[in-house]
N, C-alpha and C positions, 0 to 999 in steps of 0.2 A: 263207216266210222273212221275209216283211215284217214279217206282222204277229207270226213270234216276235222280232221284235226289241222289237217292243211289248210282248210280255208277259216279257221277261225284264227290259225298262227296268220294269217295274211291280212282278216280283217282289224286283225289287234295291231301290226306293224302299220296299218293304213291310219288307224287312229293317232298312233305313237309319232307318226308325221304330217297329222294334222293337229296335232299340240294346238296351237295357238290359233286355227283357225274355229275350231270346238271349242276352244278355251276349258279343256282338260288336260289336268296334269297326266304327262306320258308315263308316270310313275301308276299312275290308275289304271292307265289302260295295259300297262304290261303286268300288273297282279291279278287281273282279272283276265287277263291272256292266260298267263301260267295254269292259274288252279283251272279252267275251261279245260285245257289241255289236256289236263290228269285225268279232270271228272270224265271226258271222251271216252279215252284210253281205258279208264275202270271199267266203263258201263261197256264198252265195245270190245274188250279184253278177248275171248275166244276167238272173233272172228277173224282180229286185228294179228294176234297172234299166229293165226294159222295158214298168214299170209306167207308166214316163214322170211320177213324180212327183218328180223329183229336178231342182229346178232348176241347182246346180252341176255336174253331169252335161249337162244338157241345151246350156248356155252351152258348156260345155269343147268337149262332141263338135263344135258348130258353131264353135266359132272354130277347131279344128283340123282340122277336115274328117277326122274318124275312124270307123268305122263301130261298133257296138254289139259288138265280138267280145270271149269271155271275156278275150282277154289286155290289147286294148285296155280293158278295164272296170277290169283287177285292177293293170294299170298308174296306171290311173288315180285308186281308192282307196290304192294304196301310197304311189306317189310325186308323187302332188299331194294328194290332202284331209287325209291323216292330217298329213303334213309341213306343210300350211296350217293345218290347226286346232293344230295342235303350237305353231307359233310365236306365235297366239293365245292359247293358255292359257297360255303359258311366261311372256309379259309379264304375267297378272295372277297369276303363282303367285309370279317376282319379286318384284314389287312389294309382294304378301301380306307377303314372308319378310323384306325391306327393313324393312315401318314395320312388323311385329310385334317384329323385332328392336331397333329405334330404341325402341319405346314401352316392351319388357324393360329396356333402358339406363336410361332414366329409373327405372323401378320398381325397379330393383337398386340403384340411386342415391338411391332414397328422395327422388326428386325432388315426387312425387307428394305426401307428407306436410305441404310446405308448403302448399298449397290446404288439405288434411283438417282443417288441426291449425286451419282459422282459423273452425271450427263448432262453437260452443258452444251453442247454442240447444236446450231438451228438449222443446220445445210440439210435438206432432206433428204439424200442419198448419203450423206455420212449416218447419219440418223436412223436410216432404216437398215443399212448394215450393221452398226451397233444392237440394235435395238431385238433384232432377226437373231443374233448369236447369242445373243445375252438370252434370248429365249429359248433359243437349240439348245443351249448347255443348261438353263435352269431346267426345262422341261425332261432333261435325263436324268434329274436329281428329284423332283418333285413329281410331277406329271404334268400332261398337256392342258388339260383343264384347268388346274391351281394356275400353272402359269401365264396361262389367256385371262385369267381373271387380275393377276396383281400384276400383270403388264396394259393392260387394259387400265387401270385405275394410275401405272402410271402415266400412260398416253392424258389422261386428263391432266394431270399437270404438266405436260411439255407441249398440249397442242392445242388449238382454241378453236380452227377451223372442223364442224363436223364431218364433213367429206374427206378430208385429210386423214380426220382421223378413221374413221370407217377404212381407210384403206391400209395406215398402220396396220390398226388390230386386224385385217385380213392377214396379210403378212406373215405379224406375228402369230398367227393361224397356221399357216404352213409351215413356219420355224419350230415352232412346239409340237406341231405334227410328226414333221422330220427327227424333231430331236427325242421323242417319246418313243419311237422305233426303235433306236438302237440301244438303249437301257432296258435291266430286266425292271425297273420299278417306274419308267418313264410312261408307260402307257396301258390302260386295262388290258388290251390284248397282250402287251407282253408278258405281262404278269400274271394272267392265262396260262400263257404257253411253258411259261417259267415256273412257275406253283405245279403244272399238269406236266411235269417233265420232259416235253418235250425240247427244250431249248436249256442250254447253259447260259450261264453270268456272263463267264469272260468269253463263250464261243458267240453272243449274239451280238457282243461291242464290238468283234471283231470283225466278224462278218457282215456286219450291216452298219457300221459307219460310216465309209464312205459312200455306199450309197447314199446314205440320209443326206451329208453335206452337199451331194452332188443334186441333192431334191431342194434346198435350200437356193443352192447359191447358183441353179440355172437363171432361176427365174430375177434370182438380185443383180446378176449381170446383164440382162435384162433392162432392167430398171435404173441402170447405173449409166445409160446413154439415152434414157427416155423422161428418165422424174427431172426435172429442174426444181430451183427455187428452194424457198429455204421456209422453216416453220414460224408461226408466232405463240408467242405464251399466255397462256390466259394468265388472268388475274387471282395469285395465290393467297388467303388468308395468313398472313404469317405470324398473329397473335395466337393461331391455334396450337394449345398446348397438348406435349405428349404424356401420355401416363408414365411412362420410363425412358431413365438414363441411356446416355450414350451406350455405357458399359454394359446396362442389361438386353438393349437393342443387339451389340453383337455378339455376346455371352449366348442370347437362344438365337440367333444367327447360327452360331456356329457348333453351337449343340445340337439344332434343328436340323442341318445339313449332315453332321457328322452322324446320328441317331439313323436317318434314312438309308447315311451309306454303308452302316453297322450293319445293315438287312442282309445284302447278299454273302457280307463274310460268315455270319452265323451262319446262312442255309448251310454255306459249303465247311463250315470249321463243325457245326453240331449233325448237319444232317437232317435237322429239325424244320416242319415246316415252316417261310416265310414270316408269316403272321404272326407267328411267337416272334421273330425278333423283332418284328415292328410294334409290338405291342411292349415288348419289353424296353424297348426304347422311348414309348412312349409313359411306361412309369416314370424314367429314369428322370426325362423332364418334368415331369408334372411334381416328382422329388425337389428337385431341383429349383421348380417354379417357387413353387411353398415354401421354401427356405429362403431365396432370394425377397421376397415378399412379404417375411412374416412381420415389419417393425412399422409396415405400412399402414394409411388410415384404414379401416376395414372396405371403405367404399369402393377405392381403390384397389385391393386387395380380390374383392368381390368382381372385379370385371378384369383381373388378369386372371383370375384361377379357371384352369381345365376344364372346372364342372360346370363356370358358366359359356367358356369359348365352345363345349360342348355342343351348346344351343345355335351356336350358327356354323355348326357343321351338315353340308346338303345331303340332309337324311334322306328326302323324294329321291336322290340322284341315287342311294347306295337301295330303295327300296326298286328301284325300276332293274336296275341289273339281279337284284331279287326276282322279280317277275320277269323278265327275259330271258335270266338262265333257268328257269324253270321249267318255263314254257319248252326252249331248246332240248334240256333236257327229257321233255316226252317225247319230243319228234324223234329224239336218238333214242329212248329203251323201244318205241314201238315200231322204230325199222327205216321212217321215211328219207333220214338223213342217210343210213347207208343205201338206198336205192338210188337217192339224189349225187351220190357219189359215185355210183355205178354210169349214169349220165354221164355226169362231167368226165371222166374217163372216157368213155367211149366216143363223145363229140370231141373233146378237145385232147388227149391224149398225152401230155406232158403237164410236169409240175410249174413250167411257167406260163402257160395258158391259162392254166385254173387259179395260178394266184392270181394273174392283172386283171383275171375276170372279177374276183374276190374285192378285189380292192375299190375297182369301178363299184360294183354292187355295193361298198359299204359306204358310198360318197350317196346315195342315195335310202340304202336301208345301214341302221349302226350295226359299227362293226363288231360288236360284244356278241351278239349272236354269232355274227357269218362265223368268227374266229371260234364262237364254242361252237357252232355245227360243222365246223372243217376238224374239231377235234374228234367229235362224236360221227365223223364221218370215214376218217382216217385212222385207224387206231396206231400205237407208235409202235414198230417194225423191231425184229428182234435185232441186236448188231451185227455185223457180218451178211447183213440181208443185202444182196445185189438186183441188178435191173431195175425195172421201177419203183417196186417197193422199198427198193433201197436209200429211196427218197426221205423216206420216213420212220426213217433210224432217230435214237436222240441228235438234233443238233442237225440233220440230214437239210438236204436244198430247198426243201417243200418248206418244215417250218418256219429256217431262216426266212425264206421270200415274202410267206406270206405274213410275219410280223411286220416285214418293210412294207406291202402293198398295202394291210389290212388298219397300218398305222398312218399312211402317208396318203391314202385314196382321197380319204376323208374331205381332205383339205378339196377337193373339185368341186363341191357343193357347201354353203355356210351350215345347212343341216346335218352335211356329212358326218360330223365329226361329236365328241362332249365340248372338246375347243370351240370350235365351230358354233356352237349353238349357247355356248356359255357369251363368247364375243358380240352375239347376234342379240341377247337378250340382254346385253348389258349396256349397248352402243344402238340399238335397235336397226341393224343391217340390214337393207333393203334385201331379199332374195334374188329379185330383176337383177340390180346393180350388182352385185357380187357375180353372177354370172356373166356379165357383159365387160368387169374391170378387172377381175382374179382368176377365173376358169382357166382361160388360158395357159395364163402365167403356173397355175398350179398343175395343170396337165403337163408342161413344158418340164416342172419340175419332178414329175411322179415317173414320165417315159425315162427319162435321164439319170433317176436313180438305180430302176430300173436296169438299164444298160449298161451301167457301170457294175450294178451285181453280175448278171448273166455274163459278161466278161472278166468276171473273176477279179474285178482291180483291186 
């Protein structure tokens, strides 16, 4: 039973990257990963158990003084790990639903439009530096995915060529990648490790932004004695009207921006988990929305309001991170992630082996899991812990790197990533072609971030 829980977490991630070749949603295939998972785990409970590789098991039985018996085991996966991990993933699925919500307000708002409309430039090397940074810094405020999606939508209006464009939104692939790294609310995995306390606010902008830039802007310099020629524009509808003013455009503009970056001050001003302030900011607008809106036709009214932007919020995307950390979650109550970390320890021996391994692996498997199974594999070291464990203090070099690796690997494969595969199904990215035109370039950029961390710059 152990080890089917391993091969059913492998047949589920097999399906979750053949999405589109099955033509099932990977959202499906990781809920019915998860609850397989448990149901294993239940039915196999003594034997699994007795393997002794289960460290939350092993703490429980000793701090209750309970013996190994099937009721005490199936009590114990019922009404403590599922109910612990539950509440775990709840805070980062809120939070998901919070600022995917907040960032749809502004997009329905056409708040976004004031940034796009103020790039006029067709040189494509000025173009793709602009476009690269503009997306490194939205994507630390927003996340990589929102931002691949409303950079993506603006490349259709500045670029008319599709191979062109295919190679933007790659790009912008790696900028939003790089820039999701170094913010706590920029990327799932940071927000992971930031919600699970392993990393601070102000200790992970600090310590992983210049790597990120350094992941960005290899590969632009690069490009900056290789791309020639200049863009064309397609043909814009300019009769098409907006639902609202300029004023209410940067009014949740700047509501929207400022509500997101309200997050990390509450964590550290209340103490309180993440999610509450993103949720409370997310009232704050939706106050706000209905007041600005109330003298308006109803029609109108009816497609700026919250409860209907609600509707096109990517419920599949926040239901897959549902089944994936759940799934994770069994492989860590029933042991296999700490044996798999007894591994990677003993082959590779250092904290920057195991992250650029991590980061590689999540450019082919996502990195939502690797990053909860590196938590559920590692647990966070008491302070003042030296030697290697020392790694893994809050804020320690393991977590730092591997938010850089785990955030920036991505970008090596178009499936790597949620950027990745949001740009691929929106612009329809050849797989072949992304490998043969961006691989590189995005390897060039992931060693170099790299290297500028492990040298301390």
């Amino acid at each position: 039973m152990f080890i089917l829980m391993v091969v059913v977490f492998v047949l589920g991630y097999t399906a979750i990257a053949l999405e589109h070749p099955l033509k099932i949603d990977k959202a499906a295939s990781a809920l019915i990963t998860g609850v397989l998972c448990w149901l294993i785990y239940i039915t196999g409970s003594q034997s699994i158990i007795s393997l002794g590789n289960s460290p939350s098991w092993n703490s429980f039985s000793q701090l209750h003084e309970i013996t190994p018996t099937i009721s005490n085991i199936k009590d114990f996966i019922v009404h403590h790990e599922i109910i612990n991990h539950l509440g775990e993933i709840s805070e980062i699925l809120f939070f998901l639903l919070g600022a995917m919500t907040i960032v749809e307000m502004i997009d329905r708002h056409d708040g976004f439009k004031i940034i796009t409309d103020k790039i006029q430039t067709t040189n494509k090397v000025k173009l793709l530096w602009i476009l690269s940074f503009l997306a490194f810094f939205m994507s630390a405020l927003l996340d990589n995915m929102t931002t691949t999606i409303v950079m993506v939508a603006l490349l259709r209006k500045l670029i008319d060529d599709k191979k062109t464009r295919w190679f933007f939104a790659s790009m912008i692939v790696i900028a939003a990648n790089a820039g999701g790294a170094w913010s706590p609310i920029g990327d799932v995995t940071t927000i992971m490790l930031w919600i699970g306390g392993q990393i601070t606010a102000a200790n992970i902008i600090e310590e992983v932004f210049l790597p990120s830039v350094a992941n960005i802007v290899a590969p632009l310099i690069i490009l900056t004695f290789t791309l020639k020629g200049h863009i064309a524009h397609p043909k814009i509808n300019e009769k098409e009207k907006s639902l609202t003013t300029k004023k209410e455009q940067l009014t949740l503009l700047i509501l929207g921006i400022a509500g997101l970056l309200f997050v990390p001050a509450f964590k550290t001003i209340t103490h309180l988990p993440p999610y509450m302030g993103m949720l409370f900011s997310l009232g704050i607008i939706w106050v706000v929305s209905e007041i600005m809106h109330k003298d308006k036709p109803e029609e109108i009214k009816k497609q700026l309001r919250v409860s209907n932007v609600l509707k096109r919020v990517d419920t599949p995307t926040i239901l897959f991170f549902l089944g994936i950390l759940t799934a994770v979650a069994a492989l860590q109550s029933a042991g296999q992630l700490n044996l798999f970390s007894h591994v990677l320890n003993d082959k590779l021996g250092n904290v920057y082996g195991i992250g650029l391994s991590i980061g590689v692996l999540s450019s082919i498997v996502d990195n939502v899991p690797l990053v909860a199974g590196a938590m559920g594999m590692y647990p966070i070291a008491d302070p003042g812990t030296t030697g290697f464990l020392g790694n893994f203090i809050i804020d320690g070099r393991f977590w730092e790197f591997i938010a850089y690796t785990a955030g920036t690997g991505g970008s090596l494969l178009i499936i790597g990533s949620a950027a990745g595969v949001a740009a691929m199904g929106l612009e329809k990215i050849d797989f072949i072609w992304y490998v043969k035109k961006i691989t590189l370039l995005a390897l060039v950029g992931y060693f170099a971030g790299a290297g500028v961390y492990w040298l301390g710059l």
